[in-house]
Legacy VTK file of the C-alpha trace (Angstrom):
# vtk DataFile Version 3.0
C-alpha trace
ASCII
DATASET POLYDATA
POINTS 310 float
52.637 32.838 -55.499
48.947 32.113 -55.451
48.089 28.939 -58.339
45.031 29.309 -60.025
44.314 25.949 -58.909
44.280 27.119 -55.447
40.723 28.098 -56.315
39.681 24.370 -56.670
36.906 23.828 -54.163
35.258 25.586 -51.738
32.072 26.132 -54.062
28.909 27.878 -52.929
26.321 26.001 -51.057
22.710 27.771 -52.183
19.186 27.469 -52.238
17.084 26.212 -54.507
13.978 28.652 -54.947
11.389 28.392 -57.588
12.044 24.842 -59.013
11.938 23.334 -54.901
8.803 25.132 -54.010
6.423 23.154 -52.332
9.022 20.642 -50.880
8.968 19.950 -47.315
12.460 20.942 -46.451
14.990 23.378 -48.043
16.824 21.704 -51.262
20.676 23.081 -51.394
22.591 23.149 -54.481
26.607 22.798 -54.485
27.832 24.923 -57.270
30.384 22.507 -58.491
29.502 24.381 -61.875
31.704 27.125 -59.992
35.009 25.358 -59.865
37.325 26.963 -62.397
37.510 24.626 -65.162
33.870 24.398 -64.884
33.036 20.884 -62.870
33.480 18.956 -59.475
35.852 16.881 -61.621
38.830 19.742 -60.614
38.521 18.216 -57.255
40.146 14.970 -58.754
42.181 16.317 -61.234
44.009 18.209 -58.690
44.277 15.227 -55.922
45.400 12.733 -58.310
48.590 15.011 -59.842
49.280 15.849 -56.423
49.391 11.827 -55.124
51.383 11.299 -58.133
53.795 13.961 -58.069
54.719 13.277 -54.334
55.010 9.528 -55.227
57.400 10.381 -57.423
55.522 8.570 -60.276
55.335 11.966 -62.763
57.501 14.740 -63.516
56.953 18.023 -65.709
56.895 17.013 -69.066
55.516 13.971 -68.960
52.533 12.813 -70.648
49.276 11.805 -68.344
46.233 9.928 -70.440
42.995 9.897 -69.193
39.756 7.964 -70.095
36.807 11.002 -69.505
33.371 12.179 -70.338
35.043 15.186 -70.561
34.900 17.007 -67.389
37.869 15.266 -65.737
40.084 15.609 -68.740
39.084 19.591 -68.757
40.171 19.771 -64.828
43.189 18.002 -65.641
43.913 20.668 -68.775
43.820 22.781 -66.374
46.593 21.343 -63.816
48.974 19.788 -66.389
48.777 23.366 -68.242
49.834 25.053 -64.755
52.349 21.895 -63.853
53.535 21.193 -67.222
52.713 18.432 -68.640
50.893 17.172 -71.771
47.776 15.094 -71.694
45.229 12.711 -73.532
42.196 12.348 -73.457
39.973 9.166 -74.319
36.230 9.955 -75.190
33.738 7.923 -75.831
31.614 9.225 -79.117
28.334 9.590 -77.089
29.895 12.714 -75.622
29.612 15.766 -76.874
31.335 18.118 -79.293
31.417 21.306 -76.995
33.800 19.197 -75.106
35.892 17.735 -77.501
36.395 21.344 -78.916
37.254 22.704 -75.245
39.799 20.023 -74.844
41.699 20.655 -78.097
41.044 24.430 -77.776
43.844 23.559 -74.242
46.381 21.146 -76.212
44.773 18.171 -75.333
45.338 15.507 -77.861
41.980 14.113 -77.828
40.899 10.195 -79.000
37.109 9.673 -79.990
36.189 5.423 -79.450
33.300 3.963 -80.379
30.244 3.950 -77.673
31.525 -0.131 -76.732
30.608 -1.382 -72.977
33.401 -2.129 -70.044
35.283 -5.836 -71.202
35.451 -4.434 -75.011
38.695 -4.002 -76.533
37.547 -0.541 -78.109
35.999 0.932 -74.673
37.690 4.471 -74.089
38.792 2.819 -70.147
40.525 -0.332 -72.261
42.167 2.359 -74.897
43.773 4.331 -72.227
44.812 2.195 -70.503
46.496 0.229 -73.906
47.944 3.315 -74.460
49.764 4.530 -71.253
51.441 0.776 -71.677
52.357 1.066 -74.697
53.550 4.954 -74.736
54.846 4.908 -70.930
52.373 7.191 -69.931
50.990 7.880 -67.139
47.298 6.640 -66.144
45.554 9.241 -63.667
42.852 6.387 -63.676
39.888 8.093 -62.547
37.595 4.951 -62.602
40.322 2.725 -60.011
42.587 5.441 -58.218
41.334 5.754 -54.821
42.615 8.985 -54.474
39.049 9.934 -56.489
36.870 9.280 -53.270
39.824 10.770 -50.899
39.769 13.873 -52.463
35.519 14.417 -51.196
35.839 12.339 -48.435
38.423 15.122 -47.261
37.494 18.639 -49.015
33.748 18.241 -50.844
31.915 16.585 -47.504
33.533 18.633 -45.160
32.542 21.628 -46.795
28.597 20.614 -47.008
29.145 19.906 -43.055
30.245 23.282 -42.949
28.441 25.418 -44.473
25.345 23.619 -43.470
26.471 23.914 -39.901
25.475 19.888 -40.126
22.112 20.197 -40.318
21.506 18.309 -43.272
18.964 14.907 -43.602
20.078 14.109 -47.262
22.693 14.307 -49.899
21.971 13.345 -53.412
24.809 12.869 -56.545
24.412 11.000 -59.414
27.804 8.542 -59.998
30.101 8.361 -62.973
33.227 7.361 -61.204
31.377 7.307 -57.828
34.431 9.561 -56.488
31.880 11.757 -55.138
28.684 10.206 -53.873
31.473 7.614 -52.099
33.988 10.362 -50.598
31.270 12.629 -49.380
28.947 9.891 -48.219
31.879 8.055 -45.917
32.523 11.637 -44.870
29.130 12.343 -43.583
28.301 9.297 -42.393
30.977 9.797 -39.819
29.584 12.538 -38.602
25.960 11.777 -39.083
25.000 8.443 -39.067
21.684 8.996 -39.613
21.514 11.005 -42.863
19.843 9.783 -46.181
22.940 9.122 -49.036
20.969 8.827 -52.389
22.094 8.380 -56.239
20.358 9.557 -58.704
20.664 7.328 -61.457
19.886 7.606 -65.735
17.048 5.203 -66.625
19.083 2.572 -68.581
21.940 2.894 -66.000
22.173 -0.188 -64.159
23.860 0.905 -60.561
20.567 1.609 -59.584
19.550 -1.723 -59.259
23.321 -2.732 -58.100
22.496 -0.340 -55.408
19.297 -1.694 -54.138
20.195 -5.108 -54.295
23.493 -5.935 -55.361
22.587 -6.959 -58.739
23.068 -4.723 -61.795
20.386 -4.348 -63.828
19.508 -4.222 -67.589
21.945 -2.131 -69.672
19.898 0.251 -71.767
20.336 3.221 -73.812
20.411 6.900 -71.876
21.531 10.653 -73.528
22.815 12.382 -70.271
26.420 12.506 -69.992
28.914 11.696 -67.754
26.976 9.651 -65.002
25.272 6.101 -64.955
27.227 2.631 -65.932
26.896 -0.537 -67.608
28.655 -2.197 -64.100
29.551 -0.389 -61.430
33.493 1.608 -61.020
36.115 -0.057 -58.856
35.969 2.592 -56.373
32.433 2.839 -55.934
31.364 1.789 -52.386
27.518 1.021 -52.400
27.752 0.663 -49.115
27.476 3.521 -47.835
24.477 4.395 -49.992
20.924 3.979 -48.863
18.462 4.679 -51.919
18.203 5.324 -55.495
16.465 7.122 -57.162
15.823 6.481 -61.277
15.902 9.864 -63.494
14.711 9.612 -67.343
17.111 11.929 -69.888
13.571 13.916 -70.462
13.002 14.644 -66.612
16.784 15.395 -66.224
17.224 17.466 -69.753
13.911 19.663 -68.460
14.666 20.036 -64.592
18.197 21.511 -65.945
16.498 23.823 -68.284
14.165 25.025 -65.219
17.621 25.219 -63.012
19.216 27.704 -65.766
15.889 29.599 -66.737
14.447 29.912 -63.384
17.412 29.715 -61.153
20.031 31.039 -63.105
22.187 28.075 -62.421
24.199 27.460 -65.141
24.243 23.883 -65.377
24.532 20.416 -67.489
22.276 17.781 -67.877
24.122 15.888 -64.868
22.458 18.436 -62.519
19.141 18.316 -63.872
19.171 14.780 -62.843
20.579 15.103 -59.572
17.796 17.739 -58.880
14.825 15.811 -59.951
15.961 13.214 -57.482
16.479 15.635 -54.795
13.492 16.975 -55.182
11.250 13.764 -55.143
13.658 13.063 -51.578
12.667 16.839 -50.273
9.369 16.371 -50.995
8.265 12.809 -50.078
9.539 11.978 -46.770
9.390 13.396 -43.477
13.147 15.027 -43.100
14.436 17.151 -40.186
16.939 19.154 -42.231
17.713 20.053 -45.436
18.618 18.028 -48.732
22.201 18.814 -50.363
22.561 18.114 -54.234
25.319 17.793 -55.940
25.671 20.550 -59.324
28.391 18.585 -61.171
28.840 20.532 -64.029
28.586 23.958 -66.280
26.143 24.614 -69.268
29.170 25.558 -71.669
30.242 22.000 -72.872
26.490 21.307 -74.135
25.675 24.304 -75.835
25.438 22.539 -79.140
23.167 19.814 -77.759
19.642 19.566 -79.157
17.953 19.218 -75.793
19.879 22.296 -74.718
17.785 24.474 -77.126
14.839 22.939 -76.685
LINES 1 311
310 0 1 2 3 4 5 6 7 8 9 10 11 12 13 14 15 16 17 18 19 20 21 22 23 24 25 26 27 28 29 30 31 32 33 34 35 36 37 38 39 40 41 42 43 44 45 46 47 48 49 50 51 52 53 54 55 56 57 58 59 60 61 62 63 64 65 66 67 68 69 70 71 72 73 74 75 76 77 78 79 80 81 82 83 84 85 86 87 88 89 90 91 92 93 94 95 96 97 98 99 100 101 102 103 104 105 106 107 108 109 110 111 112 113 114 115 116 117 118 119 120 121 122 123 124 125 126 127 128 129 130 131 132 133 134 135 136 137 138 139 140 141 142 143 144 145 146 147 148 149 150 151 152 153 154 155 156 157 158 159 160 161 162 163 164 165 166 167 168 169 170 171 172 173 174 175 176 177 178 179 180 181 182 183 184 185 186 187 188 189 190 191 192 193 194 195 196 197 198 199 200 201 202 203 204 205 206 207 208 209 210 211 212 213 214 215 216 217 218 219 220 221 222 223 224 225 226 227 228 229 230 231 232 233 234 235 236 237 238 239 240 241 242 243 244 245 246 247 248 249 250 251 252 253 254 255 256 257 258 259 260 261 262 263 264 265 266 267 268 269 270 271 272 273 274 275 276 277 278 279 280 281 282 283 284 285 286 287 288 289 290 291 292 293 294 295 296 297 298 299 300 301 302 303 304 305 306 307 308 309
């Protein structure tokens, strides 16, 4: 019988009208927003139970823990609710409550940390990863599994190829993991060798600077969720990126605004970031095909967010 999580994937590839007018090539938007717990983070969610199911390493019942923003733990709801298993989730603070609320609302057993950087005891990677020790849990491991990248570098880029017929100069995705920009970007490098792979990065993020020159730069404060890093994720391979681009939260919070008001995208504040990027790569260099952007994830979990309403 057909799973609900055989609808994972194979999102909508669309224009961008009004907010990409004036740009010297087309800007296309991957409705990640589309997947059906609401983010590209179902991608993942599915891959990794699968890997660990066929390794033998989990079995209904069982009890997975992840460390999320939000929108991995919500894609695995969704699996270990269809597979049977129970979950938690490890948040940090800085994310918000629509998403703490959706979790619970699916049985999650959800733990809130304080906002502490990667190396401190109370980071939500370090208290998931305590905790599958010292419960026997299982660690999906989003930040280290390498079955993060796999899953774009074998589903999410060969769709864009697809669907764009590849005829595409650019891709642009911010990073939280770096599953995506990494998977899709060793994916279309294969095939293109030639095309522009770009992260769009938080102001106060340092992987911009780690991209450009191997060197992380400062650590400073930033409101969007769910992308940007202190130091960069085990699995993300810079190499295969060729620019960033820096994104402020106000830029970001107003471009994803624009992309729900004028494009009736329904989108978080991860989009809006990935967008203004885009955009500055659309319209500021001379492109033969169109730019791809990555729409990470739906408008629902920040509904209660100031900047949402603003």
């Amino acid at each position: 019988m057909p799973s609900l999580l055989d609808a994972v994937g194979r999102t909508p590839l669309v224009p961008l009208g009004r907010v990409a007018a004036g740009c010297k090539v087309p800007v296309l938007a991957k409705c990640e927003q589309l997947n059906p717990s609401g983010s590209v983070k179902d991608r993942i969610a599915v891959a990794i139970v699968d890997d660990a199911e066929r390794r033998g390493l989990i079995h209904p019942g069982d009890t997975l823990v992840e460390a999320t923003a939000g929108n991995t733990g919500l894609g695995l709801a969704l699996v270990c609710a269809a597979r049977g298993y129970r979950l938690v989730c490890v948040l940090p603070e800085k994310m918000s409550l629509d998403k703490r609320g959706a979790l619970q609302t699916l049985g999650v057993q959800v733990i809130v940390t304080p906002n502490r950087p990667p190396g401190d005891a109370e980071n939500f990677q370090a208290v998931a990863a305590r905790l599958a020790t010292e419960n026997g849990w299982f660690l999906t491991d989003q930040f280290r599994n390498p079955v993060n990248a796999l899953a774009h570098e074998t589903t999410t880029g060969p769709e864009i190829f697809e669907q764009t017929g590849g005829e595409l100069s650019a891709f642009v995705a911010g990073a939280g993991t770096g599953g995506t920009i990494t998977g899709v970007g060793r994916f279309l490098k294969r095939r293109l060798p030639n095309v522009r792979i770009v992260l769009a990065d938080p102001i106060g993020s340092a992987l911009a600077d780690w991209v450009e020159r191997g060197e992380l730069g400062a650590d400073g404060p930033y409101a969007i969720e769910g992308i940007g890093a202190s130091r960069p994720p085990e699995i993300f391979d810079r190499t295969v990126i060729d620019r960033a681009v820096r994104v402020s939260d106000e830029e970001s919070f107003a471009m994803c605004r624009r992309l729900i008001r004028e494009e009736g995208r329904f989108v978080g504040g991860a989009a809006g970031t990935a967008v203004g990027a885009a955009l500055r790569i659309a319209a500021g260099a001379t492109l033969a095909g169109p730019v791809v952007v990555i729409l990470p994830d739906a408008w629902d979990r920040y509904r209660s967010c100031k900047w949402m309403n603003a």
